[in-house]
N, C-alpha and C positions, 0 to 999 in steps of 0.2 A: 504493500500500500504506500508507504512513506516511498520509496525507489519511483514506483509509480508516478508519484503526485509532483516530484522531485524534477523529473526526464519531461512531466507538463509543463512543468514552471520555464522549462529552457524556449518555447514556445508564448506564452501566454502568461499576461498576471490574469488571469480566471478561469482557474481550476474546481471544478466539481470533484468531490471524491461521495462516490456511491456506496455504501455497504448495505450488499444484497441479505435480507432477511433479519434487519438487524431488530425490528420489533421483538423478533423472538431470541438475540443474542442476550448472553450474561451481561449485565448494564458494563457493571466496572470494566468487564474487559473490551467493550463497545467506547465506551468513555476515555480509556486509555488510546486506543488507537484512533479514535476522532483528533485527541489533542496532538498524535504525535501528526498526523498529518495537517491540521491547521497549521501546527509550530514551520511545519516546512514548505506551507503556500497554500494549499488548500482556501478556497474564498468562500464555496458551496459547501454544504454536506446536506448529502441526500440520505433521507432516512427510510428504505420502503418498507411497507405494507408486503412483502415477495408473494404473499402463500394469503393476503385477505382473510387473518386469525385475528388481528385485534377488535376490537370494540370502539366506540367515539369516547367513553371514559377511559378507557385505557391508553389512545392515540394519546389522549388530553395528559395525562399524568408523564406518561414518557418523555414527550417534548417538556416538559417544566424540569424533569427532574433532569434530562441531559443540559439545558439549557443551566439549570443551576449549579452542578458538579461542575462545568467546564470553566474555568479560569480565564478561556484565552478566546474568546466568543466575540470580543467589540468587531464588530463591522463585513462578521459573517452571517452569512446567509443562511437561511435554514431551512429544506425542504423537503416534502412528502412525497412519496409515489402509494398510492392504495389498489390494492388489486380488490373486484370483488365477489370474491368465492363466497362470502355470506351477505350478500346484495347489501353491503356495508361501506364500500368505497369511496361515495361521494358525504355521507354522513361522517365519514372517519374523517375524509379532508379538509371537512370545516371545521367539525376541532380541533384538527391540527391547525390550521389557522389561529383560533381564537389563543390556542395555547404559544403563538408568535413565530410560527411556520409563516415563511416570505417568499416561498416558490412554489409553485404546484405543478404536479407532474400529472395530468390527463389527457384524454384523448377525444375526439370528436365520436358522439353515437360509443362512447365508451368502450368502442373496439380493444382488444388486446387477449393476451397469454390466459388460457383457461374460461374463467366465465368474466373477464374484462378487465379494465382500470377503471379508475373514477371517469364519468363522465364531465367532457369540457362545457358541453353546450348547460347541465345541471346547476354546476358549480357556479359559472358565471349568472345564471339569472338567479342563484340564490340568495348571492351576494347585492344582488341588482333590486330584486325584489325585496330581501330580510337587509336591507343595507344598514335597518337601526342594530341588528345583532351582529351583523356582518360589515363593519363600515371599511370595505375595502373594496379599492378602484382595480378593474382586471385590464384596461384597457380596448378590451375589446369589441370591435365591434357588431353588436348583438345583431340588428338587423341583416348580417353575414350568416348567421347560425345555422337557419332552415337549407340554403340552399351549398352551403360546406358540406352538411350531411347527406343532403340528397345527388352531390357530387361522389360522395366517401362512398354510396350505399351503388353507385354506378358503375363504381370503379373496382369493388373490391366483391361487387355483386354476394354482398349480405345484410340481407334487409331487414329496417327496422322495426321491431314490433306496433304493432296498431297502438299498443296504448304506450308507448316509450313517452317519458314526459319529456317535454319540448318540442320534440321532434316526430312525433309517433303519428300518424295520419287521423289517429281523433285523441290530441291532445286538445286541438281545440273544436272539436266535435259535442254535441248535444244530441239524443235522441229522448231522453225521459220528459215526458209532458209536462212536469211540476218544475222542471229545468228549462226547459225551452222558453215559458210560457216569465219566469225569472228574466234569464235571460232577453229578450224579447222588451220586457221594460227597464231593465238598465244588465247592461254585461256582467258589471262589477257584483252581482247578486253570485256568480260562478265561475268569472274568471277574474284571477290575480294578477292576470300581465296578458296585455294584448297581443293577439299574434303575431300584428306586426313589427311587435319590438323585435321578436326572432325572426322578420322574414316569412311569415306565414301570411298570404294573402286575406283571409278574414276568415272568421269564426264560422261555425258549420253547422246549419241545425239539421240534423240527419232525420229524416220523415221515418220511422217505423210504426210496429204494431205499438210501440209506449209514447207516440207523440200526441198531440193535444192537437185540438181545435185551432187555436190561437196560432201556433207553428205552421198548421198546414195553410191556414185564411195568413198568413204572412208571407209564406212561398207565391202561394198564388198570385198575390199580390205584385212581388218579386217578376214573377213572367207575365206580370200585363193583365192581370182579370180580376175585376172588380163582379164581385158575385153578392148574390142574393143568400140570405137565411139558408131558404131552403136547399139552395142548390150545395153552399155548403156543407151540408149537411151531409148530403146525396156524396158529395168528392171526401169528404170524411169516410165515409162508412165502405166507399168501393176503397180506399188509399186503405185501412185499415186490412181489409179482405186480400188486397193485394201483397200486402205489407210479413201477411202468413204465411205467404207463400215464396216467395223470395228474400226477406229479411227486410231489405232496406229500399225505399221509394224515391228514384232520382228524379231530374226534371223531365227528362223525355219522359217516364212512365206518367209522372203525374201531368201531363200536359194529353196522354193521352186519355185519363181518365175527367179531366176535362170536359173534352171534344166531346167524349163519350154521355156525358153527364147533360150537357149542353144541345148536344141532337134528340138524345129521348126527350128534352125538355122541350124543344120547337114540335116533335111530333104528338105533344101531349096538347101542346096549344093548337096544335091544327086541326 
């Protein structure tokens, strides 16, 4: 390690030095070898997560207690990598934050080694959003996030889960009628952070068998028809019927039950 950091230094004053798995190394002799290689250039120390075993109280105490044992600490850096083998990764990194962690090591769609790393696109709007718990700047720019990912998910053709938060294709999707119907009078009733902050075109009220009145007479509306009581009712009740049978009701479907709704209607007046 020290050789290592040494043969860096003859390149660069900013050196990282890594120690892989060190969450679960013996402190003192993790603490011993941290100092010997600060003493000889070292500017980073990365602390990872290898194997995603710790906990966000346990991130938290480690970083305090190596930050306190170390003597020779002024004007290093201190950083996290979090794998997450127990979908704990991106909670472990904010407390390692809080505990005065100043690098983060994730990944975009949390791609990586086994079941992933922390995710980048998470962390950054946790920070963005919890900023009174989290008051720190990532630099980043958020409106980039949707379409990094759906670049990442292009390229490396693995795709992300529907409901992945940020990025998942109904992160910001609605289909439940007591949601929609929320939503529909003010957004902030169900969503925390607009989707355009990340790049998502706009909020999704997805028509199923759980959508409400009020969603589907707002769709409608959405494609140009201005409808009567009754008729809504009538585009309710087939959208519902349809909705059993395929899951979800797009705008071609519901434009054709419309039409549909609309010519039994003229043949009824005729």
């Amino acid at each position: 390690a020290v050789d290592g950091v040494k043969l860096a230094r003859q390149y660069t004053d900013d050196v990282q030095f890594s120690a892989e798995d060190a969450t679960r190394t013996e402190l003192d002799f993790l603490c011993r070898v941290i100092e010997r290689v600060i003493d000889v250039g070292a500017t980073t120390i990365n602390l990872p997560d290898t194997v995603g075993y710790s906990t966000p109280d346990e991130i938290s105490e480690f970083f305090i207690n190596i930050r306190e044992r170390l003597p020779n600490t002024d004007g290093i850096v201190f950083s996290t990598h979090c794998h997450d083998d127990l979908g704990l990764a991106v909670a472990n990194t904010l407390a390692a934050l809080r505990a005065g962690v100043r690098q983060v090591e994730c990944t975009i769609n949390g791609i990586g080694e086994r079941a992933g790393n922390a995710s980048l696109e998470e962390i950054v709007m946790a920070t963005r959003v919890r900023n009174d718990l989290l008051p720190y700047a990532t630099g980043i720019q958020t409106e980039a996030i949707y379409a990094a990912s759906q670049l990442l998910t292009t390229l490396t053709d693995e795709p992300v889960q529907a409901n992945k938060a940020i990025v998942g294709r109904n992160a910001f999707a609605h289909e439940a009628g007591i949601h929609q119907d929320g939503m529909l009078k003010d957004r902030r009733t169900y969503e925390i952070m607009r989707p355009e902050d990340v790049g998502v075109p706009k909020t999704t009220l997805v028509l199923g068998k759980h959508s409400g009145r009020h969603a589907v007479q707002s769709r409608c509306e959405e494609l140009g028809q201005q409808l009567s009581r009754h008729e809504l009712d009538r585009i309710y009740q087939a959208m519902i019927r349809l909705a059993d049978e395929q899951k979800t009701v797009g705008d071609d479907d519901l434009q054709k039950v419309i039409n549909q709704v609309k010519a039994e209607q003229v043949e009824v007046d005729a």
